[in-house]
LODOFI-441075 format. One record per residue (C-alpha): x, z, y negated; residue in one letter. Coordinates in steps of 0.05 Angstrom, whole numbers, padded with zeros to 5 digits, always signed. Layout:
BEGIN
XZYA ...
This chain:
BEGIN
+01139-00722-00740X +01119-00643-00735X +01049-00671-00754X +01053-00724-00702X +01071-00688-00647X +01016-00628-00662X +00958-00680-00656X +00997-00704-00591X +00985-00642-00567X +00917-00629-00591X +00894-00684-00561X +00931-00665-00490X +00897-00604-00492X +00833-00639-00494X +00843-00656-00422X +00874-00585-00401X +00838-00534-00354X +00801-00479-00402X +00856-00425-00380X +00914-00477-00420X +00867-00478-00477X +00878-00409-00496X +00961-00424-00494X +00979-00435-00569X +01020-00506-00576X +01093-00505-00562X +01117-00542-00631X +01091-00489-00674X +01091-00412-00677X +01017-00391-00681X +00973-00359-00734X +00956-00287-00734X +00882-00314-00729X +00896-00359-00683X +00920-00312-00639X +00860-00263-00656X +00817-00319-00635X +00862-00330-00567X +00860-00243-00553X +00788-00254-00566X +00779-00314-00509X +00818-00277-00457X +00783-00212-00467X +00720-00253-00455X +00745-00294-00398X +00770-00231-00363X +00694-00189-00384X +00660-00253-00346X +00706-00253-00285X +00696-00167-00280X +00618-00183-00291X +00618-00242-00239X +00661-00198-00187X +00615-00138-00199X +00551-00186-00197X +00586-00205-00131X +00592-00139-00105X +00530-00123-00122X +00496-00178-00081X +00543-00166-00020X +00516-00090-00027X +00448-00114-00024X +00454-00167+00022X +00492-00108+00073X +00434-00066+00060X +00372-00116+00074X +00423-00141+00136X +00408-00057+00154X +00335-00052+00146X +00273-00066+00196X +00199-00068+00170X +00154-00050+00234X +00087-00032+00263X +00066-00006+00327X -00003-00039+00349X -00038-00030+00417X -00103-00023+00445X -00133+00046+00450X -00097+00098+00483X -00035+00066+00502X +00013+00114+00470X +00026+00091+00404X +00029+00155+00369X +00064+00186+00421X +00118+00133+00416X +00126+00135+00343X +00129+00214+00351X +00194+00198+00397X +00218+00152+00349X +00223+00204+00290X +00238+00258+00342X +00303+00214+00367X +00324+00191+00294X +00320+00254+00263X +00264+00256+00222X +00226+00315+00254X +00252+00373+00290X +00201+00387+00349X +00157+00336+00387X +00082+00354+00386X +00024+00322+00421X -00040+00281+00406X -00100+00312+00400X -00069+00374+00370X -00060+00420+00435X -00009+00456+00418X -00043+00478+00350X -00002+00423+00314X -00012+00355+00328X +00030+00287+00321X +00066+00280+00256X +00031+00215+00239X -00044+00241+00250X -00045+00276+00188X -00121+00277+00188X -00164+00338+00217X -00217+00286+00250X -00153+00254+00277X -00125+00309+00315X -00189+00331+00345X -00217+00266+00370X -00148+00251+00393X -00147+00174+00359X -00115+00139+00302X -00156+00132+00240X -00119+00106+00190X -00051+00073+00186X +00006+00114+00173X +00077+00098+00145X +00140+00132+00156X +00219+00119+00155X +00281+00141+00191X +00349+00118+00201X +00379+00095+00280X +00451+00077+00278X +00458+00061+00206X +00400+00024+00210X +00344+00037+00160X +00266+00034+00195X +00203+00035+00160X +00154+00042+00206X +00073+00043+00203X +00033+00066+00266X -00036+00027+00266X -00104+00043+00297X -00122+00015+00371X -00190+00025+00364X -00232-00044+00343X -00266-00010+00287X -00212+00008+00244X -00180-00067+00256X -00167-00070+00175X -00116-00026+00183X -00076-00065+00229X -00095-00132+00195X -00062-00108+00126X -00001-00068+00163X +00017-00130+00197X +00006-00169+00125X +00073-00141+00109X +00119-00127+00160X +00169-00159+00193X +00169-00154+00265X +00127-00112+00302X +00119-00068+00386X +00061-00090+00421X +00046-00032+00466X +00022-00044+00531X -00007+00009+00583X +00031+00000+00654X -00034+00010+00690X -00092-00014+00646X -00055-00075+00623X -00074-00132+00570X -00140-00103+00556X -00193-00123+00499X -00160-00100+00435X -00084-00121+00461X -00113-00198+00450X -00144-00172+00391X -00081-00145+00352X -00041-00204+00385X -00077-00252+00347X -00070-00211+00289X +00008-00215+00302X +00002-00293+00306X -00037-00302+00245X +00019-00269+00205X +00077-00298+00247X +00104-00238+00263X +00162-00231+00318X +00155-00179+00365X +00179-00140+00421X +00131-00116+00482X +00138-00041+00502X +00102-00030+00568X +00090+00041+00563X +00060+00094+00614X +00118+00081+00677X +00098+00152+00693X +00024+00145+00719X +00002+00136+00783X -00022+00061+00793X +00038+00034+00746X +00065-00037+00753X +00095-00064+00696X +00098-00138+00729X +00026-00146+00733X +00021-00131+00653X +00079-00172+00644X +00046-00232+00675X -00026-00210+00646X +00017-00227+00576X +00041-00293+00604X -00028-00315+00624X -00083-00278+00573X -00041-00273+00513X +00004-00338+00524X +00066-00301+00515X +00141-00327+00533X +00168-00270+00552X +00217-00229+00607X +00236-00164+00621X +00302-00146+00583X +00297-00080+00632X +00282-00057+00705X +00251+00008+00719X +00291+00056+00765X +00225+00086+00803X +00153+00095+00773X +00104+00136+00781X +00121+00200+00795X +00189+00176+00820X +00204+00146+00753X +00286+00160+00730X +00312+00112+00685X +00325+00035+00668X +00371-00019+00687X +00387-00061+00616X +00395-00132+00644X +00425-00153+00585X +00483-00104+00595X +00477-00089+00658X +00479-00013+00657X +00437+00040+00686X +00413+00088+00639X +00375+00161+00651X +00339+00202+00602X +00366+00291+00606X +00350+00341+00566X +00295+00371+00545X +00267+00327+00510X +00304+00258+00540X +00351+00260+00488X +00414+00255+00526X +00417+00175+00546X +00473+00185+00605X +00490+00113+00627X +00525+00096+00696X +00531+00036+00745X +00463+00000+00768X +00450+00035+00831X +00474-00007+00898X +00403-00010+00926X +00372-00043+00859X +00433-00103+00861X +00386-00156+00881X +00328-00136+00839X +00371-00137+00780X +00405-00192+00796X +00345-00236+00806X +00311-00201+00748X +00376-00221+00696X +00381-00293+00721X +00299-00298+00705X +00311-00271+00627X +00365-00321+00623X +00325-00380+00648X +00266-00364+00603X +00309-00354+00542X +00342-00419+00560X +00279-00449+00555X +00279-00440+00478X +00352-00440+00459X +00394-00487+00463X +00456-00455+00458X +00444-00412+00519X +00411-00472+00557X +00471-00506+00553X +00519-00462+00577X +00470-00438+00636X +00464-00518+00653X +00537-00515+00660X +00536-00454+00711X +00587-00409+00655X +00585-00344+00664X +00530-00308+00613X +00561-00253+00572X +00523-00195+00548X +00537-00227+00474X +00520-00286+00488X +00453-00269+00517X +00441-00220+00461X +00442-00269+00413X +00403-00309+00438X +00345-00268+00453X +00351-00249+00379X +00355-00329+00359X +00284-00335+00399X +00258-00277+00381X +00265-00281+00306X +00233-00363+00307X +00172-00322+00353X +00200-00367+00412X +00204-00305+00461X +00183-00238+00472X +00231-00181+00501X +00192-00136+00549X +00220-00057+00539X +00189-00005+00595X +00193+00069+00588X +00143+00125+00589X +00138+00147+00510X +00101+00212+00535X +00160+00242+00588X +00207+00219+00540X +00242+00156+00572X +00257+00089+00548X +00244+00108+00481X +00329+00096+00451X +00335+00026+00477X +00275+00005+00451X +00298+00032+00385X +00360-00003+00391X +00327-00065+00410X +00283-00069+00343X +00356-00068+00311X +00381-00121+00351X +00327-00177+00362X +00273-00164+00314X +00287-00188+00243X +00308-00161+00168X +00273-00181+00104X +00321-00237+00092X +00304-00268+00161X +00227-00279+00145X +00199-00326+00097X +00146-00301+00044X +00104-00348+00001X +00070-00321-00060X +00033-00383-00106X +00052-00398-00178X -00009-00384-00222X +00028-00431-00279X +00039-00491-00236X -00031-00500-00196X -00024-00443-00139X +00038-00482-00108X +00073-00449-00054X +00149-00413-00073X +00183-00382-00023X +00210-00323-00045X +00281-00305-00040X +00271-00232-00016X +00319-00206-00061X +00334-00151-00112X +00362-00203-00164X +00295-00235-00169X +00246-00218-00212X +00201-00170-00183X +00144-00189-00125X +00094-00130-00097X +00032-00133-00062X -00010-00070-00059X -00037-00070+00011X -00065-00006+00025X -00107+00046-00025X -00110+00120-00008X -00146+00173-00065X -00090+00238-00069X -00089+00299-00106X -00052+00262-00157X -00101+00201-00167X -00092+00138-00127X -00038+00120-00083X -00024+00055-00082X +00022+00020-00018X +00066-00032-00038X +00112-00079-00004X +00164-00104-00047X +00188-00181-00032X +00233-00187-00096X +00261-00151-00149X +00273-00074-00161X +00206-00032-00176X +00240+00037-00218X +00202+00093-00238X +00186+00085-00307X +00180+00012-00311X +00125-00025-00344X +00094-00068-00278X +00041-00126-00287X -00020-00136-00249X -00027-00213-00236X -00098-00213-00213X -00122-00166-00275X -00067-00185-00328X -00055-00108-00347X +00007-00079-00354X +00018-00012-00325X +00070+00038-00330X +00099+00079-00263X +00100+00147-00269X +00113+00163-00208X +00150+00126-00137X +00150+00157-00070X +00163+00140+00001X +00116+00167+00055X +00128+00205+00113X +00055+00202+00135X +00025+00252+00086X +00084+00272+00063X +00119+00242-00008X +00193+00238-00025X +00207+00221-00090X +00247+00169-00110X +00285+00133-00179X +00277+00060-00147X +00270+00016-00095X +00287-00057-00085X +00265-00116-00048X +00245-00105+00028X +00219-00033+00020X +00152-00006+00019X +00137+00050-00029X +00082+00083-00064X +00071+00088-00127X +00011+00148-00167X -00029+00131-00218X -00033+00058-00210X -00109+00024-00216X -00116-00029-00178X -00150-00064-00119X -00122-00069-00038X -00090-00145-00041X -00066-00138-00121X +00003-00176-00140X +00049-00136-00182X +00107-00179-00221X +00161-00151-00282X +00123-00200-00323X +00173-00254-00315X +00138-00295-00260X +00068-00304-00253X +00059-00308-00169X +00007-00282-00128X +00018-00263-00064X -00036-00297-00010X -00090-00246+00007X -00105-00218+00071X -00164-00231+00125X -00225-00181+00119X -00274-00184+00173X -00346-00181+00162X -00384-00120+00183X -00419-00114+00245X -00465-00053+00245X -00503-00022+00188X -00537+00045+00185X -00579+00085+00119X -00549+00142+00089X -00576+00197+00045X -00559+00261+00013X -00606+00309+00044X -00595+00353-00020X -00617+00311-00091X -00566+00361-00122X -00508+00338-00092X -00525+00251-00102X -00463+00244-00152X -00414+00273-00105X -00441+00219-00057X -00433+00170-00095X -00369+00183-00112X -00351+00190-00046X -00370+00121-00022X -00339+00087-00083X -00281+00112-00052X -00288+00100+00010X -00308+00034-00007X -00245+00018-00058X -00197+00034-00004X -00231-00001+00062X -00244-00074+00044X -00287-00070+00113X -00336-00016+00091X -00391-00032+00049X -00446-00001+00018X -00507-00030-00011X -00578-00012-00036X -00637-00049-00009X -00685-00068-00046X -00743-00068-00005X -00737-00003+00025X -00696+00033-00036X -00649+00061+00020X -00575+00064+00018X -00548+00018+00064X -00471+00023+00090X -00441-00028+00139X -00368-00027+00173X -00333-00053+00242X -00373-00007+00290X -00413+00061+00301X -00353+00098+00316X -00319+00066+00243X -00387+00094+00202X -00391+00167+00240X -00324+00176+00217X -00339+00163+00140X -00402+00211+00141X -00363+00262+00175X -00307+00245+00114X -00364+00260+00073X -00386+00321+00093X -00315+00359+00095X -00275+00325+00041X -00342+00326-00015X -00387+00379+00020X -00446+00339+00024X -00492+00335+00083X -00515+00271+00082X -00582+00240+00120X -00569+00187+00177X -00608+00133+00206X -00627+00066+00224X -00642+00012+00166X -00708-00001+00164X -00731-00063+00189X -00754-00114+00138X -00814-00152+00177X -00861-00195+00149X -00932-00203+00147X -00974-00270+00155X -01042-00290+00159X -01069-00344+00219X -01137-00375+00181X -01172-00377+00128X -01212-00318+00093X -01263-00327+00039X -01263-00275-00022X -01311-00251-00078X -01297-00195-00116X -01327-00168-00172X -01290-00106-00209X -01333-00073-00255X -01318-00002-00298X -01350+00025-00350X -01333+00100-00379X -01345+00105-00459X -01311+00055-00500X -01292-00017-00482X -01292-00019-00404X -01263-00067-00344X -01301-00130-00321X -01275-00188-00276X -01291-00236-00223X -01256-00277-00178X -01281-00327-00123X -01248-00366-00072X -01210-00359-00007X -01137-00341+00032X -01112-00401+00072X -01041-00399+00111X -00990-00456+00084X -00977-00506+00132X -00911-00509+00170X -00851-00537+00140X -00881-00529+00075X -00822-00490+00054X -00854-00448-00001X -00874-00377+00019X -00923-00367-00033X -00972-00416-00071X -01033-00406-00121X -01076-00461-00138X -01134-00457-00204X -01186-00500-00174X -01235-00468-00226X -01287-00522-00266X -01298-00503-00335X -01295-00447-00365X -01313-00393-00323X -01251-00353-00328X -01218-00364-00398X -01160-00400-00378X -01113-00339-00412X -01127-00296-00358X -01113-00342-00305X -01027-00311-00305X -01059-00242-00296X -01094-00265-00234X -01037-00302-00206X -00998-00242-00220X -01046-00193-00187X -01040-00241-00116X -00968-00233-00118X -00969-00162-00133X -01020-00149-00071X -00970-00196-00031X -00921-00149-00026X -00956-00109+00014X -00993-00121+00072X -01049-00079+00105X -01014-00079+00167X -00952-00037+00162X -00932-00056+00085X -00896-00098+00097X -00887-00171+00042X -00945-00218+00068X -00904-00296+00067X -00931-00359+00074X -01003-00349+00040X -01040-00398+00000X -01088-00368-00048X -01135-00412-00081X -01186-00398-00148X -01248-00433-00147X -01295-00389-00190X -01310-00322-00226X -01335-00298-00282X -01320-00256-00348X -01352-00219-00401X -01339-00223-00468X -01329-00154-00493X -01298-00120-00432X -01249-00176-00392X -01183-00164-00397X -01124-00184-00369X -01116-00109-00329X -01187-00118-00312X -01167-00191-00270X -01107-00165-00255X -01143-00106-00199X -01195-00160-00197X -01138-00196-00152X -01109-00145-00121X -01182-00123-00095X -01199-00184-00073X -01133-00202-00036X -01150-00128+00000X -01225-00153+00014X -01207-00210+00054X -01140-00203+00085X -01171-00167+00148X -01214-00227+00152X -01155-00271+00147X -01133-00235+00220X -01060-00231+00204X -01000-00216+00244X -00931-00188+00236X -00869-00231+00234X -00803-00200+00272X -00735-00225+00237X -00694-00280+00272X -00618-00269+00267X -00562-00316+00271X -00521-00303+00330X -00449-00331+00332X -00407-00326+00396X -00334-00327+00400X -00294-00328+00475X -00231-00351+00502X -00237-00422+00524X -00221-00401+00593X -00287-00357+00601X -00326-00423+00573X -00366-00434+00634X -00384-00364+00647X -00410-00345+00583X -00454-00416+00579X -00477-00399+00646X -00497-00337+00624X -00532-00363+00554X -00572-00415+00596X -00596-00360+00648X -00625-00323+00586X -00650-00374+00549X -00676-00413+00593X -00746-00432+00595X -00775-00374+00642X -00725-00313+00616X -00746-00271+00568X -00712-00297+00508X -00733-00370+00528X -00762-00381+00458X -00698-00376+00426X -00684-00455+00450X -00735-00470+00401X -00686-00449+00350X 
């Protein structure tokens, strides 16, 4: 019966909850290993529910700190006050302790122009990164170029941010390089707020540049503020979305004092508030619905929404301030925090190498394996510095790190976060951040993984250069350090090239603009000491001949021994058009006047004298050359003696030939808004047309 009712109960216990299993049976007093075995299970249960509720812990900690953390950039055209904004922006959070200007005036300069050339030509050279901390928020920032010719800089800053401020000047406006770095900001998807900057000049009016962004650069946007004053008269701001006035005090505006919207602004605000709400409505439903239904619009409310827009790139916020007198600068800080996104808000693709480049979207978290892209290349006084975004994982200092695109595994001996030039160590970092790392080879647009995964994150776009000029070391002495110095410069600006050409033997180097390659021969003169040579590339032109020349020459030297003796007959001709060849030689010899074994050497002679023309030295193209007699001598022929025989003969005749000099034809490849379409095809017929000077090019 005892036996009975134990496989009763073994068999109920079949269908208890795991928790029951570990009870012994009622019927019989357990075994001392049985109840070993039960200790064991519980101590394991209760190890997995610790680890789960730490694993849980640990995820909410991460999740809280990704919720706290904004990737930015601050693009703009030139001179619109970047720098000086992101000067405020450490300045307010903390991260410096006196404001200093562009250009260097005050002996100084801006924190984030850490180059010399920088702080005297009073621009933005290369991208710089930096991070401070507003309201418990975490925000790594990277101030970008304006100028055109150092658009790389912004294209791989805005590979791997988040959200972005496009800067806009109050009294120039949209201008050239504001549509420029806007459709950089498209390409990548980034959301963004608008900062119209300069309130303080004389000729400011933010609502022109606010509808010059409506109607050049397509953007649905409103003001989320209204300037108290401008120009000279500027105060403060009315926030629409909270309705408050706020003024700037202090020395430095960093006293925000905020009081009732003044009486006499009532209707401007008003009118301005129920504008944000109806273009917000436009792209959220939430708020459209409750504006339909004439409810009263809470500051909450509102808020949210604008974030809602802003994060699916639905809507723009427009911020106004004056970065340089210190005003507006805190609420635009605080509305990065609120409408632009964190790490976990964006989606990042990286393709699977293992399964046919498919697209995985990443999760963006530390519990992944690890995901990096190296976007940026700098050479330090420690060896390279490599910029990396992480998407997934933790990076630690120490770790062995794969590179994807080379298959090497490489150790990190050392992990920093920049402050422009400036290095902090640190142990780790985790998904969202970007860091440095020392010591790392590799190339701008490299994938870094633990080894677990095999993804590649998708590569960045590199413009093709637009201007070229020849470079030379003036002293021979000092041609190593030149090279060196454009491998470098080379390795860390995808834009900036540098080749050899083979025709003239010079040293070629090509980038975005004059203003891009001054910059790099100045680098090389103060950072390597070497004065180098500059110019224009020579111009590869081409010769041709217009009829036909006849030729006999007879090369004949004798000096002791076994001498030099060839003849050649025959004549020049130019190849017809459309032939597509640019060089033909035809034996129309009868017999055996010329041993047929020195007919290569003559060939070879006409080609040699081919590539250079009597004219200005240039390679003659399009030449026919044709053999139709000579003669030899037994004794002294030789293939060197037909060989000059050639080359003399091509010389005898070309003059004869009356040839001409071809100019190069380039490609030329337009690109214009579609709303300027007429204009510029107006303007291409009026110069091409068939009595302007460039009328031949309809031929083309």
């Amino acid at each position: 019966m005892a036996m009975a009712r134990r496989s009763g109960s073994h068999l109920l216990s079949s269908f208890r909850p795991f928790s029951l299993l570990l009870q012994p049976p009622l019927a019989d007093a357990p075994s001392p290993a049985a109840s070993a075995a039960v200790a064991s299970a519980r101590r394991a249960l209760s190890s997995a529910s610790a680890l789960r509720a730490r694993d849980e812990k640990d995820a909410a900690r991460w999740r809280e700190s990704m919720d706290r953390m904004r990737n930015i950039g601050i693009s703009a055209h030139i001179d619109s006050g970047k720098t000086t904004l992101t000067e405020r922006v450490l300045y307010y959070t903390g991260r410096i302790h006196e404001i200093h200007e562009v250009r260097g005036r005050d002996g100084v300069g801006a924190k984030m122009d850490s180059m010399d050339l920088e702080r005297e030509k009073g621009i933005t050279i290369q991208s710089a990164a930096t991070y401070c901390t507003w309201k418990g928020y975490q925000v790594n920032i990277i101030d970008t170029p304006g100028h055109v010719d150092f658009t790389i800089e912004v294209e791989r800053a805005l590979r791997v941010l988040d959200g972005a401020i496009l800067v806009l000047c109050s009294v120039g406006g949209v201008q050239s390089q504001s549509i420029t770095v806007d459709r950089q900001m498209r390409r990548y998807e980034i959301p963004r707020v608008a900062f119209i900057n300069k309130l303080d000049r004389m000729g400011a009016d933010p609502w022109k540049v606010l509808n010059q962004a409506r109607s050049k650069l397509r953007h649905h946007n409103a003001a989320v503020q209204v300037p108290i004053g401008l120009e000279e008269e500027f105060e403060g701001l009315v926030d629409l979305v909270e309705m408050k006035a706020y003024k700037f005090e202090g020395s430095s505006g960093q006293n925000v004092t905020a009081y009732d919207v003044p009486s006499n602004m009532a209707d401007l605000v008003n009118e301005k508030r129920r504008e944000l709400i109806e273009v917000v409505s436009e792209v959220d439903d939430q708020l459209a619905e409750a504006f339909l239904n004439d409810e009263p619009i809470t500051a909450n409310q509102l808020k949210a929404a604008i974030r809602r827009a802003t994060v699916a790139r639905k809507f723009i916020p427009v911020y106004m301030g004056s970065a340089f007198k210190n005003k507006g600068v805190q609420p635009l800080l605080d509305g990065v925090l609120d409408y632009l996104p964190c790490p976990l808000e964006v989606d990042n693709y990286a393709l699977d190498q293992n399964n046919s480049e498919e697209k995985v979207l990443l999760a963006g978290t530390p519990a992944e394996p690890l995901v990096a892209l190296a976007f940026k290349l700098e050479e330090g006084r420690f060896g390279q510095l490599t910029y990396l975004r992480i998407y997934d994982g933790v990076i630690r200092k120490g770790d062995f790190i794969y590179n994807v695109n080379t298959g090497k595994k490489i150790k990190v001996p050392r992990l920093v976060r920049m402050h422009s030039n400036e290095m902090e160590d640190i142990q780790e970092a985790h998904a969202g951040q970007i860091v440095a790392v020392f010591g790392v080879d590799c190339a701008s647009g490299d994938t870094f993984t633990d080894g677990t995964v095999k993804y590649t994150m998708t590569s960045m776009n590199v413009p093709e250069p637009v201007m070229s000029l020849a470079v030379s070391p003036i002293s021979k002495d000092s041609g190593g350090q030149f090279s060196k110095a454009l491998n470098r410069f080379q390795k860390e600006d995808p834009t900036f090239r540098v080749g050899l050409d083979p025709e003239s033997g010079q040293t070629i180097i090509s980038g975005m603009g004059e203003l891009h390659l001054d910059i790099y021969v100045e680098r090389i003169k103060r950072e390597y000491k070497v004065d180098a040579k500059v110019g224009k590339p020579r111009v590869n032109f081409r010769e041709t001949i217009t009829q036909r020349a006849e030729f006999d020459y007879l090369h004949k030297k004798q000096s002791g021994g076994q001498g030099q003796y060839g003849r050649v007959c025959g004549y020049v001709e130019p190849l017809p058009s459309g032939s597509g060849g640019k060089f033909e030689f035809d034996n129309m010899i009868i017999g055996q006047a010329i041993p047929s074994n020195f007919i290569p050497a003559i060939e070879k002679g006409f080609r040699e004298a081919c590539n250079s023309g009597s004219l200005i030295g240039h390679p003659v193209e399009n030449i026919r050359i044709v053999l139709t007699d000579g003669a030899s001598h037994q004794v002294d022929s030789s293939e060197l003696a037909f060989k000059l025989a050639a080359i003399y003969a091509f010389r005898q005749c070309y003059t004869a030939a009356k040839p001409v000099i071809l100019e190069p034809v380039m490609k030329v490849e337009l690109k214009f808004p579609t709303e300027f379409q007429g204009t510029v095809t107006g303007d291409m017929n009026k110069w091409i047309g068939p009595s302007s000077p460039l009328g031949w090019m309809k031929s083309l």
